[in-house]
KOLTORKE-534710 format. One record per atom (N, C-alpha, C): residue number from 0; residue in three letters; atom name; x, y, z. Coordinates in nm, 4 decimals. Layout:
N
@resi=NUM	resn=Ala	name=CA	x=X	y=Y	z=Z
...
end
This chain:
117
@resi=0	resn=Unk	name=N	x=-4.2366	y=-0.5224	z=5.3234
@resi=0	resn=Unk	name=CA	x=-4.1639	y=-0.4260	z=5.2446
@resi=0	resn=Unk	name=C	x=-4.2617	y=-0.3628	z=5.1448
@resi=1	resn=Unk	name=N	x=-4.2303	y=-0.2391	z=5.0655
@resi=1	resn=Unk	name=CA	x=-4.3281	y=-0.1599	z=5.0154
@resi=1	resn=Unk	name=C	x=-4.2864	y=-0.1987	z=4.8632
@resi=2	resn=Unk	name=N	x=-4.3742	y=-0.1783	z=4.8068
@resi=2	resn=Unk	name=CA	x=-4.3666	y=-0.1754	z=4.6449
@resi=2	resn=Unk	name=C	x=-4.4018	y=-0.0679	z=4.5823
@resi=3	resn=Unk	name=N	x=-4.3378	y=-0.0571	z=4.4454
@resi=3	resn=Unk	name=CA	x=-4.3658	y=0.0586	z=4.3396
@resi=3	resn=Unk	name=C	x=-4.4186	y=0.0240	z=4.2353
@resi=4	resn=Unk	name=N	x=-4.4991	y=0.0393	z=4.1982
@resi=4	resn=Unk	name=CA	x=-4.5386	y=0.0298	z=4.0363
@resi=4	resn=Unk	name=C	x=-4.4587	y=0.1283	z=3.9259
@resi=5	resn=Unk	name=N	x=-4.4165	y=0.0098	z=3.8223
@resi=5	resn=Unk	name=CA	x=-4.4012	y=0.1022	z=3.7413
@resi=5	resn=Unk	name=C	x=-4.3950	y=0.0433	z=3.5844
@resi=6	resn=Unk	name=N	x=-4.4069	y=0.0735	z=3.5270
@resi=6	resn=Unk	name=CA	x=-4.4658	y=0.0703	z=3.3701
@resi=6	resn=Unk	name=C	x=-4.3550	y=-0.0251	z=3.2910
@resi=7	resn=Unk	name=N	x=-4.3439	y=-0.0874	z=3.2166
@resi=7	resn=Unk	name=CA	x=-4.2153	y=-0.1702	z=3.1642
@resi=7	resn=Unk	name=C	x=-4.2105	y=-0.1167	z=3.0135
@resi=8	resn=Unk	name=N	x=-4.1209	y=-0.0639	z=3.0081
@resi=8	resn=Unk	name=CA	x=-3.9878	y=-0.1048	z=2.9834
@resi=8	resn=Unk	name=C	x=-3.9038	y=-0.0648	z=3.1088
@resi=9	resn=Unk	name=N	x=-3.9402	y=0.0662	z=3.1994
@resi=9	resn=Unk	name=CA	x=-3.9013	y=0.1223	z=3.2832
@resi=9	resn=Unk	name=C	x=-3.8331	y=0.0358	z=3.4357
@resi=10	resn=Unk	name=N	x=-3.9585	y=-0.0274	z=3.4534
@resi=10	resn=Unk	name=CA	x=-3.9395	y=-0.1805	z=3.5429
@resi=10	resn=Unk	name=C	x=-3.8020	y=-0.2245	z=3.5268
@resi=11	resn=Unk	name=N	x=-3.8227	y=-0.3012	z=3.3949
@resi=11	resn=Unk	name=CA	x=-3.7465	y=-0.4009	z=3.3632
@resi=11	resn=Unk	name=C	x=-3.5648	y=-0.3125	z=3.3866
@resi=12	resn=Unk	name=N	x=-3.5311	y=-0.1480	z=3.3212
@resi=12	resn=Unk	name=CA	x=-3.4366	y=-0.1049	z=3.3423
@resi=12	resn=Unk	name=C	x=-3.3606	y=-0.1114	z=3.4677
@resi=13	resn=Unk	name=N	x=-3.4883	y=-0.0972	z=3.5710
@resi=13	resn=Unk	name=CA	x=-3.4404	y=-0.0434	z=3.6819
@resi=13	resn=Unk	name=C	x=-3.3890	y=-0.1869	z=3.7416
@resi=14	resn=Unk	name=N	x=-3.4698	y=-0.3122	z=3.7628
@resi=14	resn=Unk	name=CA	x=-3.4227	y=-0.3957	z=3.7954
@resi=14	resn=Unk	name=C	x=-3.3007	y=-0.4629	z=3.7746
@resi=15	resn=Unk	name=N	x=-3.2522	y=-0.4368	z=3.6465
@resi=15	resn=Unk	name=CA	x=-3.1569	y=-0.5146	z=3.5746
@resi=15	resn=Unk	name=C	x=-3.0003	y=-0.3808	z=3.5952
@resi=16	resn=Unk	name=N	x=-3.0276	y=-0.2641	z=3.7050
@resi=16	resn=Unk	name=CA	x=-2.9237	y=-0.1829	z=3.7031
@resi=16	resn=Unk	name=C	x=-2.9162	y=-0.0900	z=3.6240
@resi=17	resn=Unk	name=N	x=-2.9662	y=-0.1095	z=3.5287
@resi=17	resn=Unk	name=CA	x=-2.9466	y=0.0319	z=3.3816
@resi=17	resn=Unk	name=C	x=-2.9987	y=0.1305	z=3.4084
@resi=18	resn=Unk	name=N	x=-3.1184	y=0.1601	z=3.5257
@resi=18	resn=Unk	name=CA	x=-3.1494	y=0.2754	z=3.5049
@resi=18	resn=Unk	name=C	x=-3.1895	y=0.3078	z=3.6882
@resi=19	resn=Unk	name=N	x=-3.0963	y=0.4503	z=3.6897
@resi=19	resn=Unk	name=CA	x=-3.0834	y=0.4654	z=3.8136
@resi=19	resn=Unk	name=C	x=-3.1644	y=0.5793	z=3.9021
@resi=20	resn=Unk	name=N	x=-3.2436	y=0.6200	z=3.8437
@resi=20	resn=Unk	name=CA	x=-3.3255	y=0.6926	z=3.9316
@resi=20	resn=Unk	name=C	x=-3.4707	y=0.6764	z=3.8450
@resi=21	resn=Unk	name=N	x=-3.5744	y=0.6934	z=3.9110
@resi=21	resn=Unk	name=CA	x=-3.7253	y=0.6880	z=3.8687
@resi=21	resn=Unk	name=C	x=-3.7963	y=0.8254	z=3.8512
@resi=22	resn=Unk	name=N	x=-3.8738	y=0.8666	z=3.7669
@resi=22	resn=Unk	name=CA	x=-3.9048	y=1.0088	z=3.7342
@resi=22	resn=Unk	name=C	x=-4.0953	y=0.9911	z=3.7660
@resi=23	resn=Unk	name=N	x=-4.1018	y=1.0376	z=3.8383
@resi=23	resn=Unk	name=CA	x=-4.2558	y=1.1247	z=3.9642
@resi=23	resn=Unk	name=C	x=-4.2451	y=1.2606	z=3.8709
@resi=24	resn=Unk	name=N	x=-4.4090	y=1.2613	z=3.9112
@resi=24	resn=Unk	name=CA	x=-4.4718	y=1.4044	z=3.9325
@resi=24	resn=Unk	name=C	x=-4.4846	y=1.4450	z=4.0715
@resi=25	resn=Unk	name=N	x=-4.4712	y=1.3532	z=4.1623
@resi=25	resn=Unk	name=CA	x=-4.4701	y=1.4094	z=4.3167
@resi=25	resn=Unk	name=C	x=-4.3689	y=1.3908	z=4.4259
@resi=26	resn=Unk	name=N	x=-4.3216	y=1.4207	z=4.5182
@resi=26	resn=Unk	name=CA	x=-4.2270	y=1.3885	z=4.5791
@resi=26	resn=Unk	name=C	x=-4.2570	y=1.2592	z=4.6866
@resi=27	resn=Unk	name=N	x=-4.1377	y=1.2084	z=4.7526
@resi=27	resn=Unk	name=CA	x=-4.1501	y=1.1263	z=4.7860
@resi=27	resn=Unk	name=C	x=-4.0198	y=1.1129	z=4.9267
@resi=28	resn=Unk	name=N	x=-4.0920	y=1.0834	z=5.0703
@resi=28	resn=Unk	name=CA	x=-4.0057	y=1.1096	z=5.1639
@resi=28	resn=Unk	name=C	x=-3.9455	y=0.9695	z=5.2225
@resi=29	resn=Unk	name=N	x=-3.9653	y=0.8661	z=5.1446
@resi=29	resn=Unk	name=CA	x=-3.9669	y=0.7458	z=5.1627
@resi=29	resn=Unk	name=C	x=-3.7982	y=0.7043	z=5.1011
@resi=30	resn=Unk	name=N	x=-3.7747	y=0.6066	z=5.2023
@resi=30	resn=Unk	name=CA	x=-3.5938	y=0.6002	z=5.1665
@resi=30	resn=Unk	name=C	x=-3.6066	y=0.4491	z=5.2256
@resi=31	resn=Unk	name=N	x=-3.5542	y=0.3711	z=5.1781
@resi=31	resn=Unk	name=CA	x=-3.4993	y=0.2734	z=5.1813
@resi=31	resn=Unk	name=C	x=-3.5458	y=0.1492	z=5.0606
@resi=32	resn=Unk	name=N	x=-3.5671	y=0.0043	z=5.0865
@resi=32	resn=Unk	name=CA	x=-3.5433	y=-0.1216	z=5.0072
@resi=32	resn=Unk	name=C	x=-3.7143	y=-0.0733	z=4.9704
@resi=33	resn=Unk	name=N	x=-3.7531	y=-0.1479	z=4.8456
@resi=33	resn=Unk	name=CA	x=-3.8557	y=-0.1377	z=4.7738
@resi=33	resn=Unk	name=C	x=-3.8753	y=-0.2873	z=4.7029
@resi=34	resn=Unk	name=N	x=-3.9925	y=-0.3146	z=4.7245
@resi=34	resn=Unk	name=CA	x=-4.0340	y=-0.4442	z=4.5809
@resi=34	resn=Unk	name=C	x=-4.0302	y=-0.3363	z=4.4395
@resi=35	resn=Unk	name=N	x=-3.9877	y=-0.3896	z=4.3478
@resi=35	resn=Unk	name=CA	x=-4.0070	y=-0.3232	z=4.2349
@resi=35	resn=Unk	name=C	x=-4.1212	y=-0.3931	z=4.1300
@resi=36	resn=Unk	name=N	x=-4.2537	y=-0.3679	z=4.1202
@resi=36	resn=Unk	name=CA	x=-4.3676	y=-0.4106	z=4.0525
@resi=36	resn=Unk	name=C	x=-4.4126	y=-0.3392	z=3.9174
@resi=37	resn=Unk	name=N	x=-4.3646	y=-0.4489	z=3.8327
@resi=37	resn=Unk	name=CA	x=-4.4205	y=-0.4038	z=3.6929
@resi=37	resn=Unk	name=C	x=-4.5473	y=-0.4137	z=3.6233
@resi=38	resn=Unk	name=N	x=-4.6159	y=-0.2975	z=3.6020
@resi=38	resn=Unk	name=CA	x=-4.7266	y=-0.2706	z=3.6390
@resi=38	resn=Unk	name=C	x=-4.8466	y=-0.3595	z=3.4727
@resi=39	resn=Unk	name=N	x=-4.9303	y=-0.3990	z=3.4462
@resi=39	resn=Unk	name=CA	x=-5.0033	y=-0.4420	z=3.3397
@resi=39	resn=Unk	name=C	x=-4.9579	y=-0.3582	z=3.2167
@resi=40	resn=Unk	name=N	x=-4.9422	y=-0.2531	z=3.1896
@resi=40	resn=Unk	name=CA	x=-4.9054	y=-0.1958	z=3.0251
@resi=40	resn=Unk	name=C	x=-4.7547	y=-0.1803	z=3.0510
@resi=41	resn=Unk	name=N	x=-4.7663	y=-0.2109	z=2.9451
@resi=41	resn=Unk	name=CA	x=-4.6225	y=-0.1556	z=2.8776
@resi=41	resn=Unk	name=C	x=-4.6377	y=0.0121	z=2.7970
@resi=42	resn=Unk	name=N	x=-4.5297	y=0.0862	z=2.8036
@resi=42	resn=Unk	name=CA	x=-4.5347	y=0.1186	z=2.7375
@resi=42	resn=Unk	name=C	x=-4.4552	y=0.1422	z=2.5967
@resi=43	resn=Unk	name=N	x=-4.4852	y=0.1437	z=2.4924
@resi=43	resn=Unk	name=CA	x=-4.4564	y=0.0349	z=2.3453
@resi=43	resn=Unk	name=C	x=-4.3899	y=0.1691	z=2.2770
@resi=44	resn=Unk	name=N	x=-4.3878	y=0.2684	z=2.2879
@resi=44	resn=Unk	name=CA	x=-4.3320	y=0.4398	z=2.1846
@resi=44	resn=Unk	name=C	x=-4.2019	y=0.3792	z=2.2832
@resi=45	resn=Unk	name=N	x=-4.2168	y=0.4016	z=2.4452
@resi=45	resn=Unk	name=CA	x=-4.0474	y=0.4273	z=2.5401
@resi=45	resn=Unk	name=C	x=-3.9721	y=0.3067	z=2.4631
@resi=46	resn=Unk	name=N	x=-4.0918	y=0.1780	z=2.4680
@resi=46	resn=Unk	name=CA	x=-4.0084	y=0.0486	z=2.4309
@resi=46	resn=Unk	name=C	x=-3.9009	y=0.0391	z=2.3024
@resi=47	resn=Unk	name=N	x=-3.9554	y=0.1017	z=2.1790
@resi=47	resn=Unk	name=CA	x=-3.9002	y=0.1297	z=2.0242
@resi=47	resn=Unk	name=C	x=-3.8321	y=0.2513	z=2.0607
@resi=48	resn=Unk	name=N	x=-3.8657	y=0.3735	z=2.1327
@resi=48	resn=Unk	name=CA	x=-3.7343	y=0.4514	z=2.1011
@resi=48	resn=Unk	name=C	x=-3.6002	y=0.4073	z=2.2295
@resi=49	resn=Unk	name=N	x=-3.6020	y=0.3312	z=2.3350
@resi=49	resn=Unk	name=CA	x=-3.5045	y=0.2696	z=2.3680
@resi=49	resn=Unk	name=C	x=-3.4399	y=0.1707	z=2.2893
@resi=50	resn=Unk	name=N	x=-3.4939	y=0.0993	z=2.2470
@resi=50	resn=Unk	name=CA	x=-3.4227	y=0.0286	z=2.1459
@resi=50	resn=Unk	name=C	x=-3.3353	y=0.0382	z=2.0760
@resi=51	resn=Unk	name=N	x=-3.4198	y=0.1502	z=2.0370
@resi=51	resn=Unk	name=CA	x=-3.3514	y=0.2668	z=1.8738
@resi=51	resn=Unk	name=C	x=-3.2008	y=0.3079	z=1.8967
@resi=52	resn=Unk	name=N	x=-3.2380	y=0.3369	z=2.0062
@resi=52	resn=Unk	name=CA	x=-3.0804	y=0.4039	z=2.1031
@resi=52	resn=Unk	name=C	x=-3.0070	y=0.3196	z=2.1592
@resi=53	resn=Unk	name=N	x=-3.0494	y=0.2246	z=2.1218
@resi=53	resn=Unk	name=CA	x=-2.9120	y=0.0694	z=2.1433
@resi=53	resn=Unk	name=C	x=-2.9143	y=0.0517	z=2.3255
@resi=54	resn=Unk	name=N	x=-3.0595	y=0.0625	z=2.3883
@resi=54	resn=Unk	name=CA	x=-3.0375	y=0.0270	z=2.5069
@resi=54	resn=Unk	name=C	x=-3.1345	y=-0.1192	z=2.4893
@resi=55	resn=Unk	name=N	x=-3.0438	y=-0.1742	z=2.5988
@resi=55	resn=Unk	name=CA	x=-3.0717	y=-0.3690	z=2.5772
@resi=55	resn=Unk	name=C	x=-3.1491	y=-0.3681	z=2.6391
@resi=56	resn=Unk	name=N	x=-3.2798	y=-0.4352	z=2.6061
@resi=56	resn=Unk	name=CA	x=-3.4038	y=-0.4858	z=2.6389
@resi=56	resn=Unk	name=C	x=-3.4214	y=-0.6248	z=2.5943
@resi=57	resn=Unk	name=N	x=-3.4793	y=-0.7144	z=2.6630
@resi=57	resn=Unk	name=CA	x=-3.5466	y=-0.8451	z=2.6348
@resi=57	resn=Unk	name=C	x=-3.6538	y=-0.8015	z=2.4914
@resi=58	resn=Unk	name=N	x=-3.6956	y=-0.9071	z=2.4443
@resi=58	resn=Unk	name=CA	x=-3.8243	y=-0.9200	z=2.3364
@resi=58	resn=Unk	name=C	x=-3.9142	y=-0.8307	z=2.4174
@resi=59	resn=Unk	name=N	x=-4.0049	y=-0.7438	z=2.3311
@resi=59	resn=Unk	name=CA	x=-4.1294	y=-0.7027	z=2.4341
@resi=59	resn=Unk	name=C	x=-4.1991	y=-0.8341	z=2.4670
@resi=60	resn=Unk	name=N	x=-4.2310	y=-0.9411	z=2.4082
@resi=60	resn=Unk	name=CA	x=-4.3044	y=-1.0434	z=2.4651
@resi=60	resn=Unk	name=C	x=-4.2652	y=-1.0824	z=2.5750
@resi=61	resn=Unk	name=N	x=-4.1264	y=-1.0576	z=2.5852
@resi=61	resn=Unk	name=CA	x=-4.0622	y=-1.1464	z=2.7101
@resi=61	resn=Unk	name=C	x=-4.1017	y=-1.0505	z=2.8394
@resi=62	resn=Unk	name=N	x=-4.1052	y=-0.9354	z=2.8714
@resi=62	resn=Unk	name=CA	x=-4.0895	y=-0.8414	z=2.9697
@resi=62	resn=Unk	name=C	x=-4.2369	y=-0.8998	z=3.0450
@resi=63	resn=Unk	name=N	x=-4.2166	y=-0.9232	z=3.1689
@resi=63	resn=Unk	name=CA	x=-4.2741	y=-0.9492	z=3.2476
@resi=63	resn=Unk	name=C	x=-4.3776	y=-0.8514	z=3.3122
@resi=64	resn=Unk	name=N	x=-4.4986	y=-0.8452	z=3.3392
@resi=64	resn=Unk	name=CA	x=-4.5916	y=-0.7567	z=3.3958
@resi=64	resn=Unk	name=C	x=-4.6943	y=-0.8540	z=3.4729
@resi=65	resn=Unk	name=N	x=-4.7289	y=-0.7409	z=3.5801
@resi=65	resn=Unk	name=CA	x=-4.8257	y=-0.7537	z=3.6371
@resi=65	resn=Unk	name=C	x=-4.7634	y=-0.8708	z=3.7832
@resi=66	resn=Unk	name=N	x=-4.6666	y=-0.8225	z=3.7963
@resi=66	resn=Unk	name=CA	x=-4.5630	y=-0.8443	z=3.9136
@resi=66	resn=Unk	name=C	x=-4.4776	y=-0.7983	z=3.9923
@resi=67	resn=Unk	name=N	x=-4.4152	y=-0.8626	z=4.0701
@resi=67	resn=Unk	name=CA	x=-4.2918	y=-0.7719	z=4.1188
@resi=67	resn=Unk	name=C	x=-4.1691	y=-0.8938	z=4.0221
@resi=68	resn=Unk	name=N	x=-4.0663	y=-0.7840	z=3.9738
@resi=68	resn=Unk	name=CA	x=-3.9920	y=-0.7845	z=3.9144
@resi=68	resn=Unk	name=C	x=-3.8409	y=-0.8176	z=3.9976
@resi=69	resn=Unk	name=N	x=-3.7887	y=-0.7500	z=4.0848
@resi=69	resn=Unk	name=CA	x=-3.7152	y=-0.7114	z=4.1684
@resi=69	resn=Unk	name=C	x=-3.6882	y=-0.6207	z=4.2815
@resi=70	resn=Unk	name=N	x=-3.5810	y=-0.5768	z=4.3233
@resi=70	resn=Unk	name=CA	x=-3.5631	y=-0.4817	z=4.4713
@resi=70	resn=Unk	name=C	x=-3.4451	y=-0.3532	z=4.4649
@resi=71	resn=Unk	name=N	x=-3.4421	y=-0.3367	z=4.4724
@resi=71	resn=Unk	name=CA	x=-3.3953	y=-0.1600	z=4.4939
@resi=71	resn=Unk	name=C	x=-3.3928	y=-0.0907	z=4.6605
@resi=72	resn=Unk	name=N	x=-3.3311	y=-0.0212	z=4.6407
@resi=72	resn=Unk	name=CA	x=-3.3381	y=0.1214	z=4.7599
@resi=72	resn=Unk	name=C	x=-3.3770	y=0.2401	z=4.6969
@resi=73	resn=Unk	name=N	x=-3.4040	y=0.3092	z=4.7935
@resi=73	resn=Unk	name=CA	x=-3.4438	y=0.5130	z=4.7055
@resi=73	resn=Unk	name=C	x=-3.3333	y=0.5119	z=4.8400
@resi=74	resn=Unk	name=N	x=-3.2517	y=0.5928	z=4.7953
@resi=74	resn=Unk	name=CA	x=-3.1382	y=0.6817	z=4.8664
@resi=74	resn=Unk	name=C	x=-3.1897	y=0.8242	z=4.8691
@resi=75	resn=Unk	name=N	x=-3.2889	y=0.8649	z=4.8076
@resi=75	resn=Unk	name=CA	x=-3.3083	y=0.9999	z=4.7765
@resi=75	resn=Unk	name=C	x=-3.4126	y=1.0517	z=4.7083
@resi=76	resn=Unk	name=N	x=-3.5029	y=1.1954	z=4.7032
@resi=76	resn=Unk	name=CA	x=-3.5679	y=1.2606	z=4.6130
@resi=76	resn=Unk	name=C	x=-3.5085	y=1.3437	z=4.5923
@resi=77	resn=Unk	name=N	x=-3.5102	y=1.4186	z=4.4915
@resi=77	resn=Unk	name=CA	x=-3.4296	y=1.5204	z=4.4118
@resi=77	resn=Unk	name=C	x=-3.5563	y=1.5338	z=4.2594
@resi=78	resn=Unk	name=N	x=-3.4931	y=1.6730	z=4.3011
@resi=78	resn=Unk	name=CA	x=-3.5476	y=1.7644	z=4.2012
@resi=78	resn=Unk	name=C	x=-3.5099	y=1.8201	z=4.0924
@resi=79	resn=Unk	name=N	x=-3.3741	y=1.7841	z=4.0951
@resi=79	resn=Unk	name=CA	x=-3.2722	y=1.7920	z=3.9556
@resi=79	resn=Unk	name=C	x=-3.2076	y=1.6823	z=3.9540
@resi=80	resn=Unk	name=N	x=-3.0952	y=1.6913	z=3.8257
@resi=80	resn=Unk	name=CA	x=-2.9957	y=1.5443	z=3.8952
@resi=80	resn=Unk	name=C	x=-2.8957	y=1.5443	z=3.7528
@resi=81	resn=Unk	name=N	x=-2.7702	y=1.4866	z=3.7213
@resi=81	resn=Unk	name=CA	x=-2.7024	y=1.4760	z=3.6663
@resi=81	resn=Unk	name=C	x=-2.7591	y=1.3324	z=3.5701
@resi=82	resn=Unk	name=N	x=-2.8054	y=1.2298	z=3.6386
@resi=82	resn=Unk	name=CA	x=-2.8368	y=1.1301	z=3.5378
@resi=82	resn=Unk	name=C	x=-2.8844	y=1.0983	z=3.4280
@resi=83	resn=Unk	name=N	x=-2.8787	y=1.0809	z=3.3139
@resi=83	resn=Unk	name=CA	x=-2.9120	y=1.0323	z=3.1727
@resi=83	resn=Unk	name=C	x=-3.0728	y=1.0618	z=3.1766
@resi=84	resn=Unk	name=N	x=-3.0893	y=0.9752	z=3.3221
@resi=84	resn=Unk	name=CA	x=-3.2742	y=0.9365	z=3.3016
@resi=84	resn=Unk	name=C	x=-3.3565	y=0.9928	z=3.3794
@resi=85	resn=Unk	name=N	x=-3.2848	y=1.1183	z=3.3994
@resi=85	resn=Unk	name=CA	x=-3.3802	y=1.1898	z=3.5267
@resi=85	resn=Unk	name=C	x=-3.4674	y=1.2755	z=3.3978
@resi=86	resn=Unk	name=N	x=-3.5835	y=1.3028	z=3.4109
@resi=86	resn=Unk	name=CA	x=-3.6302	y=1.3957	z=3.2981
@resi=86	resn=Unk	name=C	x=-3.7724	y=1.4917	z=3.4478
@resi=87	resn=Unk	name=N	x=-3.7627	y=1.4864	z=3.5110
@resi=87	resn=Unk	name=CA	x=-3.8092	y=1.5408	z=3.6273
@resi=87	resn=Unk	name=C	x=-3.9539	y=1.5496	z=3.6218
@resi=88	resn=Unk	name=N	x=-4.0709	y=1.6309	z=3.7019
@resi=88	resn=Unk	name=CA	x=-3.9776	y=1.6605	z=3.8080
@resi=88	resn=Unk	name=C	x=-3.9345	y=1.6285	z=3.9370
@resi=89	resn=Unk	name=N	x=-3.9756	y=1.5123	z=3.9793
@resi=89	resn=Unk	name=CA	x=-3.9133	y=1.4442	z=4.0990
@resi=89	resn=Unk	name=C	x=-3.8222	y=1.3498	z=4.0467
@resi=90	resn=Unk	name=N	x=-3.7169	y=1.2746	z=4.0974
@resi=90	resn=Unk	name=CA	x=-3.6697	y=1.1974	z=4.0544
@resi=90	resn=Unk	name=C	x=-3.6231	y=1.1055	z=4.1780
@resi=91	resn=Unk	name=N	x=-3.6317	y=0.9726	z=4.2039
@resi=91	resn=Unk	name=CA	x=-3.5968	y=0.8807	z=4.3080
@resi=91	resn=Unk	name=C	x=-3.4890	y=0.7986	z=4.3332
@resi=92	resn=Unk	name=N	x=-3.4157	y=0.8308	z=4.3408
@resi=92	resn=Unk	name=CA	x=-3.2639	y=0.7737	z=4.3528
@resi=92	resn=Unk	name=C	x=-3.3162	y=0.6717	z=4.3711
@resi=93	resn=Unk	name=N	x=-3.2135	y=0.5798	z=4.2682
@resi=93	resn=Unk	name=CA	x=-3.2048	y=0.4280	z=4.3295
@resi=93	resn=Unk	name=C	x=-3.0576	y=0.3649	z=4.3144
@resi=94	resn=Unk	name=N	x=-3.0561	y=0.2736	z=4.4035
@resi=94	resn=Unk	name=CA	x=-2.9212	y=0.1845	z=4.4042
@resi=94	resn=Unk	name=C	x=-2.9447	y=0.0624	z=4.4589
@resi=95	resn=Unk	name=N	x=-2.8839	y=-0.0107	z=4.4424
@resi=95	resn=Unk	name=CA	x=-2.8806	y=-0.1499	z=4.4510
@resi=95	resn=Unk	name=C	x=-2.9849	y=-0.2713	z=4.4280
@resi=96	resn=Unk	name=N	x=-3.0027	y=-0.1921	z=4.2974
@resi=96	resn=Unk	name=CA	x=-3.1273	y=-0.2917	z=4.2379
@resi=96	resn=Unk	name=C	x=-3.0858	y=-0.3988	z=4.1878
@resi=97	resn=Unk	name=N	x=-3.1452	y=-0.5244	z=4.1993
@resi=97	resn=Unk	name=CA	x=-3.1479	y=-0.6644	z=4.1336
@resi=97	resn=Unk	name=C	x=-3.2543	y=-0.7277	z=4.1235
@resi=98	resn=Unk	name=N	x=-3.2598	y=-0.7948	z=3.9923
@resi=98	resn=Unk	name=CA	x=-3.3627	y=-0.8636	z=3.9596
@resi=98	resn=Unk	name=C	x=-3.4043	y=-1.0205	z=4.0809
@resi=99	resn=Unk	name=N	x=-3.5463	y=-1.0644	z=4.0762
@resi=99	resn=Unk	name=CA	x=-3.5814	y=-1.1547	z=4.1891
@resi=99	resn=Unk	name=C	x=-3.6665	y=-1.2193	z=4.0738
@resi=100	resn=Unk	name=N	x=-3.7536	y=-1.3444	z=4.1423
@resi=100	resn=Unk	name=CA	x=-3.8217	y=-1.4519	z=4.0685
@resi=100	resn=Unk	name=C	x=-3.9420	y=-1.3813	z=4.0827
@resi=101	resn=Unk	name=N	x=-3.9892	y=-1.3723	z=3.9429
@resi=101	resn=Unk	name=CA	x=-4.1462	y=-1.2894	z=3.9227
@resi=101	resn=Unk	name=C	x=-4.2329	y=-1.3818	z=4.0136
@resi=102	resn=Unk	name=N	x=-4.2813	y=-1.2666	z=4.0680
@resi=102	resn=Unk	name=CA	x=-4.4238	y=-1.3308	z=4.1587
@resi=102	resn=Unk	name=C	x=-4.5370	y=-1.2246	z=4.0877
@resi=103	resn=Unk	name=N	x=-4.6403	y=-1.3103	z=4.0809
@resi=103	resn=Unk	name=CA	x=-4.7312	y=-1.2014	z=4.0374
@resi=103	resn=Unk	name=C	x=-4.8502	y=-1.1597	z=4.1772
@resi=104	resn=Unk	name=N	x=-4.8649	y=-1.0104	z=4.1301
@resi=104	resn=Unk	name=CA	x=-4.9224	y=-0.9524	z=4.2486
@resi=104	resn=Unk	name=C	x=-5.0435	y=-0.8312	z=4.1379
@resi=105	resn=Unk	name=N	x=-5.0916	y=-0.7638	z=4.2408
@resi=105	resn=Unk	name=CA	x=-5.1979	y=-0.6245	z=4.1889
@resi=105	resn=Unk	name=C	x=-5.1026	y=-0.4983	z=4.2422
@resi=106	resn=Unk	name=N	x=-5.0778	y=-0.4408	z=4.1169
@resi=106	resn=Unk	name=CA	x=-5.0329	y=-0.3083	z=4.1706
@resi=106	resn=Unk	name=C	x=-5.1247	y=-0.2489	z=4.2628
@resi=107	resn=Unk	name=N	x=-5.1137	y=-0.1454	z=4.2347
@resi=107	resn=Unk	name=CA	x=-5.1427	y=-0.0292	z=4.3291
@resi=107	resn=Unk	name=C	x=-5.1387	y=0.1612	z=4.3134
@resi=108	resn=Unk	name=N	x=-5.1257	y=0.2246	z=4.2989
@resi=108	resn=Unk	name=CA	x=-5.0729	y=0.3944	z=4.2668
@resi=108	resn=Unk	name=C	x=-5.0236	y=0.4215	z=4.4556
@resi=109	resn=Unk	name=N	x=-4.8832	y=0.5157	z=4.4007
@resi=109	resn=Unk	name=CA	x=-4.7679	y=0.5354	z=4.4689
@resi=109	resn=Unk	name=C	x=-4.6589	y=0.4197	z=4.5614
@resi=110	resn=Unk	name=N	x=-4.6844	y=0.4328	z=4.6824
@resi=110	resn=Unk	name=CA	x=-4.6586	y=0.2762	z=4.7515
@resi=110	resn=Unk	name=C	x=-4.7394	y=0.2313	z=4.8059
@resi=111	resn=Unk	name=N	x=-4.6889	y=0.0646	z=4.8339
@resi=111	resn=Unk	name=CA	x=-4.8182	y=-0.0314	z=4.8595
@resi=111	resn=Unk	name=C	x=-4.7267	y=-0.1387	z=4.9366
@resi=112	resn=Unk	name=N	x=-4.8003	y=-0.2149	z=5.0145
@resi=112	resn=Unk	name=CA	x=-4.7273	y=-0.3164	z=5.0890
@resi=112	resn=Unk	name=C	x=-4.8262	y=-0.4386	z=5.0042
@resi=113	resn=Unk	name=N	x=-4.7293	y=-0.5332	z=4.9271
@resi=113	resn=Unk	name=CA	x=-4.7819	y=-0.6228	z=4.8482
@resi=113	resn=Unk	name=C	x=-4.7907	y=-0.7360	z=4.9169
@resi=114	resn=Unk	name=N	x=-4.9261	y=-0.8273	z=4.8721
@resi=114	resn=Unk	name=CA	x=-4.9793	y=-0.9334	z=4.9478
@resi=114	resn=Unk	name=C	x=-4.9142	y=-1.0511	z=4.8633
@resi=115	resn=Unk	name=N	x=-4.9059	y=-1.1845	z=4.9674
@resi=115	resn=Unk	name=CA	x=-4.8066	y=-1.2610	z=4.9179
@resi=115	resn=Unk	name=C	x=-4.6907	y=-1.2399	z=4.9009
@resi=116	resn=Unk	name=N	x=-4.5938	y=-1.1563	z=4.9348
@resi=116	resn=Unk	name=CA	x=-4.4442	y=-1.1395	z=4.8782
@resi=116	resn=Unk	name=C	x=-4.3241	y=-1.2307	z=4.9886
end
């Protein structure tokens, strides 16, 4: 199965359901189940102004990196979108994400078929 990298706090949303589509600069023709891999940085401005806005996050200490996190589907690319968290301009539908037991792995940039999973 393929994996995504992606930056945590962002990771951690998507896994846990809160956040339903992923925001690219490029498109993406790829549709189905995904490892979801949270990539070495955080980033710490998204982390404090989510917060700010009363969306639930773990401790930053706690957020897990430099793993896969959980699993998802992309149902879709889209280029606009009704959702909260689309800020464009690609955006990757996702659904049926749930969190899994951190394994740690090496990202990668775009998708990647992760070793050990």
């Amino acid at each position: 199965m393929k994996a995504l990298s992606i930056r945590q706090p962002w990771a951690y949303l998507i896994a846990s359901g809160q956040k339903d589509i992923e925001n690219r600069s490029w498109r993406t023709h790829f549709r189905g189940k995904f490892y979801i891999h949270a990539g070495k940085k955080i980033d710490k401005v998204a982390y404090e102004t989510l917060v700010e806005c009363g969306i639930k996050l773990p401790p930053i200490e706690k957020l897990k990196i430099g793993g896969i996190i959980g699993k998802a589907e992309i149902s879709d690319c889209v280029n606009e979108s009704k959702s909260e968290w689309f800020v464009g301009k690609y955006g990757f539908k996702i659904k049926n994400a749930k969190p899994v037991a951190f394994k740690p792995c090496k990202g990668q940039l775009s998708f990647f078929t992760p070793k050990h999973t």
